[in-house]
DOZARO-321866 format. One record per residue: x, y, z of N, C-alpha, C, O in turn. Coordinates in steps of 0.2 Angstrom, whole numbers, padded with zeros to 4 digits, always signed. Example, Ala and Ser with C-alpha at 12.3 -4.5 7.8 and 13.67 -1.06 7.14 Angstrom:
// residues 2
+0066-0028+0039+0062-0022+0039+0066-0016+0039+0071-0017+0042
+0064-0011+0035+0068-0005+0036+0064+0000+0039+0067+0006+0040
END
This chain:
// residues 204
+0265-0280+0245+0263-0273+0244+0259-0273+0238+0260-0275+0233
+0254-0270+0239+0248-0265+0235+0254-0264+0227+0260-0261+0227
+0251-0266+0220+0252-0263+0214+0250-0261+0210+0253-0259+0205
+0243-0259+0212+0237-0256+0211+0236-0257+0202+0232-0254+0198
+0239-0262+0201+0237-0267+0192+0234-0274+0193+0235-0278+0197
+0229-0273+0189+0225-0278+0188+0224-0281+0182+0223-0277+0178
+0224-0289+0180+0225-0291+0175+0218-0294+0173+0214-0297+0176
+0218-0292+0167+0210-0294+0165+0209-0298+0162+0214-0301+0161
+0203-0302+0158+0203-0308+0156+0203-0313+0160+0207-0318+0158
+0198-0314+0168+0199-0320+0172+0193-0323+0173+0191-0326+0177
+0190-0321+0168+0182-0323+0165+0180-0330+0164+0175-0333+0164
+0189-0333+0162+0188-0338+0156+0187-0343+0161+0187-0349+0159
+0187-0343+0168+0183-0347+0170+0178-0350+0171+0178-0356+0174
+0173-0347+0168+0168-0347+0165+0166-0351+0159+0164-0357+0158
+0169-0347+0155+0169-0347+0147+0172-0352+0144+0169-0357+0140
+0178-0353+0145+0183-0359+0145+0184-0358+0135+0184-0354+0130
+0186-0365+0137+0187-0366+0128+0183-0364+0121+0185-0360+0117
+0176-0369+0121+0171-0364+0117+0172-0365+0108+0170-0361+0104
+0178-0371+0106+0178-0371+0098+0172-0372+0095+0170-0368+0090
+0168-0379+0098+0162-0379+0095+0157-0373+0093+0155-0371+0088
+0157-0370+0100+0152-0366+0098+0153-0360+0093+0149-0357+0090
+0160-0357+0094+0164-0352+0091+0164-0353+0083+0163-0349+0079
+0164-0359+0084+0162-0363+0077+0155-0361+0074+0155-0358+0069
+0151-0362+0076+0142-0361+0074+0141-0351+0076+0138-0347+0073
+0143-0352+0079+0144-0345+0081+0144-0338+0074+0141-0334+0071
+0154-0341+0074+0155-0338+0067+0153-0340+0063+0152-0335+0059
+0149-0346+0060+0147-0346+0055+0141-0341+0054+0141-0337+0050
+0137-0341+0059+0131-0336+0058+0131-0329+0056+0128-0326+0052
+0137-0326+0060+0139-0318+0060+0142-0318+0052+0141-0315+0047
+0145-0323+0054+0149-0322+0042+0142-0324+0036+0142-0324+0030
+0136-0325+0040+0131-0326+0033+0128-0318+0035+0126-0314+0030
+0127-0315+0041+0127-0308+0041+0122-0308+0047+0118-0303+0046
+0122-0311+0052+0115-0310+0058+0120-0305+0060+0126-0304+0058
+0116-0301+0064+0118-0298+0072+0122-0301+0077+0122-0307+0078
+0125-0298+0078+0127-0302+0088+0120-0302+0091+0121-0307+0095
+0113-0299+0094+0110-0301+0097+0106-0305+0092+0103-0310+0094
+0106-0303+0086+0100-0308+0083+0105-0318+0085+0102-0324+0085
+0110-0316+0087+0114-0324+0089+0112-0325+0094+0109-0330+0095
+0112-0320+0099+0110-0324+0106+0103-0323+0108+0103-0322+0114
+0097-0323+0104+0091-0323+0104+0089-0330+0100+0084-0334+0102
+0094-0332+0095+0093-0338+0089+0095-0343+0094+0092-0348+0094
+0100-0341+0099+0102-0348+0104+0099-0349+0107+0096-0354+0106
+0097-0345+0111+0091-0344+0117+0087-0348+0116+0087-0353+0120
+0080-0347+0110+0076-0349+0104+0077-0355+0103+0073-0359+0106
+0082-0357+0100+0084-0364+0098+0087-0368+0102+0086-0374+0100
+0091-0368+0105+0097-0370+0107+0101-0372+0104+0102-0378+0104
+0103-0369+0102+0109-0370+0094+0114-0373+0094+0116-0376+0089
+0117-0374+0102+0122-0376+0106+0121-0383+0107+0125-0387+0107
+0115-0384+0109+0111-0392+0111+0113-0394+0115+0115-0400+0115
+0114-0390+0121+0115-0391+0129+0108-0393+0132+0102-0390+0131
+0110-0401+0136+0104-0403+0142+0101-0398+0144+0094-0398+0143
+0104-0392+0147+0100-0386+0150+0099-0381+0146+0099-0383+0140
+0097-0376+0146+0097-0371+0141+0098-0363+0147+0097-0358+0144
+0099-0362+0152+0101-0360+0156+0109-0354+0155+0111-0349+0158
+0111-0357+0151+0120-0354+0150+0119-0351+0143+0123-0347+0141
+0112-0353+0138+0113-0351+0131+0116-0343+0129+0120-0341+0125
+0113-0341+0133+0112-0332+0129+0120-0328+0132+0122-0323+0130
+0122-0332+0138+0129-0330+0141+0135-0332+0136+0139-0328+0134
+0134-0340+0133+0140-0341+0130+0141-0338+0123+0146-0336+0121
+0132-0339+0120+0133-0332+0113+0135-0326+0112+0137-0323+0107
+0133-0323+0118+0139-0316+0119+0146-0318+0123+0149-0313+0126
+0148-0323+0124+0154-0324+0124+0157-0323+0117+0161-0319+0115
+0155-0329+0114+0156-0329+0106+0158-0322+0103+0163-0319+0101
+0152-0320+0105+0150-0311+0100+0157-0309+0102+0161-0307+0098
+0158-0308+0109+0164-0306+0110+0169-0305+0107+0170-0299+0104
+0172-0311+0106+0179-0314+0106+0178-0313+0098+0183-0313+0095
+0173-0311+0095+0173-0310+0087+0174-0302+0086+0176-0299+0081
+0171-0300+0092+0174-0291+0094+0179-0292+0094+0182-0290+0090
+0182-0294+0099+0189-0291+0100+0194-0294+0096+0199-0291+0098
+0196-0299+0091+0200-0301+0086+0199-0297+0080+0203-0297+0076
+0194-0292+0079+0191-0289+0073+0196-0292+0068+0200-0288+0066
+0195-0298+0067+0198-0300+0059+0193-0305+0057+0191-0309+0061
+0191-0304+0050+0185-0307+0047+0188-0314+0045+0186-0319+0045
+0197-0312+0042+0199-0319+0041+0201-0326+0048+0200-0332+0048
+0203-0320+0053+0203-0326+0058+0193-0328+0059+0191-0334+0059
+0191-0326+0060+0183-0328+0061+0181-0334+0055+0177-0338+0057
+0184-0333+0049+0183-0337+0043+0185-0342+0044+0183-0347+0040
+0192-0345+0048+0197-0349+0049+0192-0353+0056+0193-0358+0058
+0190-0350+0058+0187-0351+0065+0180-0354+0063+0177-0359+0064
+0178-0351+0060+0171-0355+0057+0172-0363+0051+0169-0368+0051
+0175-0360+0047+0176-0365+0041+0183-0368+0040+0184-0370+0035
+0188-0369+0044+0195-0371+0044+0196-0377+0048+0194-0379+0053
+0200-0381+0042+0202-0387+0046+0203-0386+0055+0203-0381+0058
+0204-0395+0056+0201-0391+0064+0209-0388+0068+0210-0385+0073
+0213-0391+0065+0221-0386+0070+0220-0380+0067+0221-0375+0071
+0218-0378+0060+0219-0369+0059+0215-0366+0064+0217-0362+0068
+0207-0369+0064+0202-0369+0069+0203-0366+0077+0202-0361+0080
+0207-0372+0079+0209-0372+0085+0214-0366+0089+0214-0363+0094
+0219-0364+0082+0222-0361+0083+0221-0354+0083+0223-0350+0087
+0216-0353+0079+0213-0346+0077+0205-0344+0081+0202-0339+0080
+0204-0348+0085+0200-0349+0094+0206-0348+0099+0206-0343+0102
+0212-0351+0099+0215-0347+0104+0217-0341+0101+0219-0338+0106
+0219-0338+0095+0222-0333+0097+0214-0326+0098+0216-0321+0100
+0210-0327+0096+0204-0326+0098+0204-0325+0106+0201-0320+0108
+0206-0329+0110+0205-0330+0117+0212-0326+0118+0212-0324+0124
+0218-0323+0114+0222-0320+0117+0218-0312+0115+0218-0308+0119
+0217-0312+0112+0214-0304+0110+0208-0301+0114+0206-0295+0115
+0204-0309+0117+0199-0307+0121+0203-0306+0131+0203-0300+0134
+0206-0311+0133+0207-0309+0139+0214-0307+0140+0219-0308+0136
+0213-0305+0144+0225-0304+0142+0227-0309+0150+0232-0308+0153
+0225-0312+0151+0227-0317+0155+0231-0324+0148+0237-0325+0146
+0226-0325+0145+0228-0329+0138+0234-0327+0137+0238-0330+0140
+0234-0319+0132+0238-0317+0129+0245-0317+0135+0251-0318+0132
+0244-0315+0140+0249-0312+0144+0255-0321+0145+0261-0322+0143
+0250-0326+0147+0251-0333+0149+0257-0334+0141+0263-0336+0141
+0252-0333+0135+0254-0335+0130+0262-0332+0128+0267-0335+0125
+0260-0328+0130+0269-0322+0125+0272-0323+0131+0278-0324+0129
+0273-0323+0140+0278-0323+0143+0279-0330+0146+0285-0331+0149
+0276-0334+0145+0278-0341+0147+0280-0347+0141+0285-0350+0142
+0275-0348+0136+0275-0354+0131+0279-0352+0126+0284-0355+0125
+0278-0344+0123+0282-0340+0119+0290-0341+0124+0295-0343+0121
+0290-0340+0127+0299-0340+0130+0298-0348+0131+0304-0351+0130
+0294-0352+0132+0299-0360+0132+0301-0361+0123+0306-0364+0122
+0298-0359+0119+0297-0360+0113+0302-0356+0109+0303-0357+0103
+0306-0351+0112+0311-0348+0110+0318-0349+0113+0323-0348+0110
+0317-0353+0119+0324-0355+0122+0324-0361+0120+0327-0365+0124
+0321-0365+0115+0319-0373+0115+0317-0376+0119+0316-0381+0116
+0316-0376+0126+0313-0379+0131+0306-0380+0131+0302-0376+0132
+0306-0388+0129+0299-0392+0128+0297-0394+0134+0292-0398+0133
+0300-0392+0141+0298-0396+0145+0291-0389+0147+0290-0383+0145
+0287-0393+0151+0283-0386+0154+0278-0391+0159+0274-0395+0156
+0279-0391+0165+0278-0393+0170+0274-0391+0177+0275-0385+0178
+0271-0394+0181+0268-0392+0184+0271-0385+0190+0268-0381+0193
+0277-0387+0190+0281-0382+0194+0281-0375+0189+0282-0370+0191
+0280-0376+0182+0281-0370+0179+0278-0367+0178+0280-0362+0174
+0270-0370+0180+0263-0365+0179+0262-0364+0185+0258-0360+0185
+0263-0365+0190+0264-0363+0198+0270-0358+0197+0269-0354+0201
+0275-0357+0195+0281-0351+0195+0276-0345+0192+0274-0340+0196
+0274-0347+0187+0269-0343+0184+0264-0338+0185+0263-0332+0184
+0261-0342+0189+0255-0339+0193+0259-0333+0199+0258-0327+0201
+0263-0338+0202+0267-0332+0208+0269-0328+0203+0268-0322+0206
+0273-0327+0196+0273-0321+0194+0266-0317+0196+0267-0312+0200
+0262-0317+0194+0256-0316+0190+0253-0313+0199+0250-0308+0198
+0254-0316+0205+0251-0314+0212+0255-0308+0214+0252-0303+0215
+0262-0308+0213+0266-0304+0215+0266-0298+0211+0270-0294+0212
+0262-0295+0205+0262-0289+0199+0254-0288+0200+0252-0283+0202
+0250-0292+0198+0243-0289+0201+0241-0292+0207+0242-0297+0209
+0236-0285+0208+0233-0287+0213+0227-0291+0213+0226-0294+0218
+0222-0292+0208+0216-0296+0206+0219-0303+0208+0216-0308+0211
+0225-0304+0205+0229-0311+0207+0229-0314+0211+0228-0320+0211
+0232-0310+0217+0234-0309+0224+0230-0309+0227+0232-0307+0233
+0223-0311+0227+0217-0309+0231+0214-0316+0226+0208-0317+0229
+0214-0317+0224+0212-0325+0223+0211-0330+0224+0215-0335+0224
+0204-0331+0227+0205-0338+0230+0209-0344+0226+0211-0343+0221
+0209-0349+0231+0214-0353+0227+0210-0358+0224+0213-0362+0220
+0204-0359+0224+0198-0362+0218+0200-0358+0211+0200-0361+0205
+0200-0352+0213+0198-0349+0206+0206-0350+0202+0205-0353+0197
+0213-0348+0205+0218-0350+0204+0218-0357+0200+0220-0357+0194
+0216-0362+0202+0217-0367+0202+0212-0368+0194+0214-0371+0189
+0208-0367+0195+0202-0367+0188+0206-0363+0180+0205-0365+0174
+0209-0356+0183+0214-0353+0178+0219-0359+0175+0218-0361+0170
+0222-0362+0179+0228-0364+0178+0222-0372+0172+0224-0376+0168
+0219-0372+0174+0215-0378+0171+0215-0377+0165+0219-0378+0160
+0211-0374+0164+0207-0367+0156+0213-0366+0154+0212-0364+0149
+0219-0366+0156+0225-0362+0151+0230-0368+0149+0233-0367+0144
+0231-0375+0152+0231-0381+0151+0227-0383+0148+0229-0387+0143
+0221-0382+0148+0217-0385+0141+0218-0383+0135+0217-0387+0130
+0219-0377+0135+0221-0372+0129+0228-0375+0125+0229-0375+0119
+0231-0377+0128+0237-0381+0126+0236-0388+0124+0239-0390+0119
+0232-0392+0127+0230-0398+0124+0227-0397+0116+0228-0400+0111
+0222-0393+0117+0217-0391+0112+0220-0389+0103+0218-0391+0098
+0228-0383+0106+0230-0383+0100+0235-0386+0099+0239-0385+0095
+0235-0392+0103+0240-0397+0101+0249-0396+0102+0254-0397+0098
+0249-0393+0109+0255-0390+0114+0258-0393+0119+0264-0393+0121
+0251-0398+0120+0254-0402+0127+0250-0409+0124+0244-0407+0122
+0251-0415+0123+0249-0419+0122+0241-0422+0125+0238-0425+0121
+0240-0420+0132+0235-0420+0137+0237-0417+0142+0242-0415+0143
+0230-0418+0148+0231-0414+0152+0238-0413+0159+0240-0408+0162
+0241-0423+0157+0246-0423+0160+0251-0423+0160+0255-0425+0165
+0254-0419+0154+0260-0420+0148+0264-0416+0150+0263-0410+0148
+0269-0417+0152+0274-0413+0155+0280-0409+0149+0285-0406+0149
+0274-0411+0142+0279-0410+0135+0279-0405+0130+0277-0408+0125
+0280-0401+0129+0278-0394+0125+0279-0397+0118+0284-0401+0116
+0275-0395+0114+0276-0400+0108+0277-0395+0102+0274-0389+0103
+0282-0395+0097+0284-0387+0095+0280-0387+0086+0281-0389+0081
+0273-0384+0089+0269-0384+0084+0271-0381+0076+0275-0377+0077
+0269-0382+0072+0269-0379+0064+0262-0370+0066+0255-0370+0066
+0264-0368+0067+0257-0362+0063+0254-0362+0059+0257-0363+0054
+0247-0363+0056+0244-0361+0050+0245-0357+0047+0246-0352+0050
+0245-0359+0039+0248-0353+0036+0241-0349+0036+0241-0343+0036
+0238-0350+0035+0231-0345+0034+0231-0340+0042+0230-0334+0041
+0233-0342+0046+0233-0342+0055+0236-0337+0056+0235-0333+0060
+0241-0338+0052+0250-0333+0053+0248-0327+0047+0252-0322+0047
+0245-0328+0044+0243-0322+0038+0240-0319+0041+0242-0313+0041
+0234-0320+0044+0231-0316+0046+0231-0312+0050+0228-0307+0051
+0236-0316+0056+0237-0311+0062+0244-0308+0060+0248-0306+0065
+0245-0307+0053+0251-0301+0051+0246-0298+0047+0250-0294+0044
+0242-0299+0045+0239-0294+0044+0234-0288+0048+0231-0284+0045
+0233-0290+0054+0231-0287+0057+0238-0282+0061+0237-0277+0065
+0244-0283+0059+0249-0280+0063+0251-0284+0069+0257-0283+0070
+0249-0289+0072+0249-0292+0078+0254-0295+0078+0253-0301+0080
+0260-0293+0076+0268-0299+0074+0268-0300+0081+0268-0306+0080
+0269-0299+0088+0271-0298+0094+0267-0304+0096+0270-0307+0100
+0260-0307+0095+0257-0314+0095+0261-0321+0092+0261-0327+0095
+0265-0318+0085+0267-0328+0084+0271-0331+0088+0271-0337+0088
+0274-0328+0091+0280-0330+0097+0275-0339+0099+0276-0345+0097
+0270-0336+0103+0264-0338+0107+0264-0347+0102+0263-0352+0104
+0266-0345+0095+0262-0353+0090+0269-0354+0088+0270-0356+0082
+0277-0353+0092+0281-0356+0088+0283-0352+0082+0284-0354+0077
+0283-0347+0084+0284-0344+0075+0288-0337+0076+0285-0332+0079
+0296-0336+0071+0298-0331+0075+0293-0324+0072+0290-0323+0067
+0293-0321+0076+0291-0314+0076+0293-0310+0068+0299-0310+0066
+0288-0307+0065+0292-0305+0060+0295-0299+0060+0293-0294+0062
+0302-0298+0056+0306-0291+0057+0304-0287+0053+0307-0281+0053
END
């Protein structure tokens, strides 16, 4: 039956990971460019140094985005000039602020293995998952199973990346440390209801 909610944030099958560029990215907006003066500089140069140049000006307003929607100048600073797990860490929570498939994936599934200590996380568990996720939205539930199949990739990578799952095979949830710069800023931002997501109890 019809639930008439839809979950947004199913873009990133497109967009995907993106630390590099996120990386070059922020550095530009923190010396003071524009967001378009970015995706004109891409375009122009290929700043990315992609074979093609075809994707340039899409994934620089990706970037622009996701530096929209974190509005935190310290996670952006962490994400341009931070070692690479603070880095990593602070592109994915960047990736939860921007789509809420991320965020939604991150607080009801990783966040609850990480709270009940349950390191396992398995292919049956990102498939329980998604049938949540078919059965509450309808955007879900109308899903080819290509696209299905691509989400669940992108959101597994996302866990390799911040060093969650060993690789793409890894049936092992790994119970990461937070950065401290990582964890300051996004309590500074108010966003306690995020650290779940990096192993980190929620602050009271």
């Amino acid at each position: 039956m019809p639930t008439g909610k839809k979950l947004e944030g199913c873009m990133i099958t497109r967009e995907q990971w993106l630390l590099r560029e996120m990386r070059i990215v922020a550095n530009m907006r923190l010396r003071g460019m524009a967001a378009e003066g970015v995706v004109e500089k891409a375009k122009a140069e290929n700043i990315f140094q992609y074979r093609t140049e075809r994707s340039l000006g899409s994934i620089a307003r990706t970037c622009n985005k996701r530096i929209a929607a974190v509005d935190s100048e310290a996670i952006v600073r962490i994400a341009a000039n931070g070692l690479p797990d603070a880095a990593a860490q602070a592109n994915l929570y960047m990736m939860m602020c921007t789509y809420q498939i991320v965020r939604n994936f991150m607080l009801t599934e990783i966040a609850r293995h990480y709270a009940e200590l349950d390191f396992s996380f398995t292919k049956s568990d990102m498939n329980a998952y998604f049938t949540r996720l078919e059965a509450e939205y309808d955007n879900m539930a109308a899903s080819p199973e290509s696209t299905t199949a691509k989400l669940k990739q992108v959101l597994k990578k996302c866990l390799v990346e911040c060093g969650m799952l060993s690789g793409p095979r890894s049936e092992e949830l790994i119970p990461i440390c937070i950065d401290s710069e990582v964890k300051d800023a996004i309590e500074a931002k108010g966003d306690f209801a995020a650290l779940p997501a990096f192993n980190c109890r929620e602050a009271i």
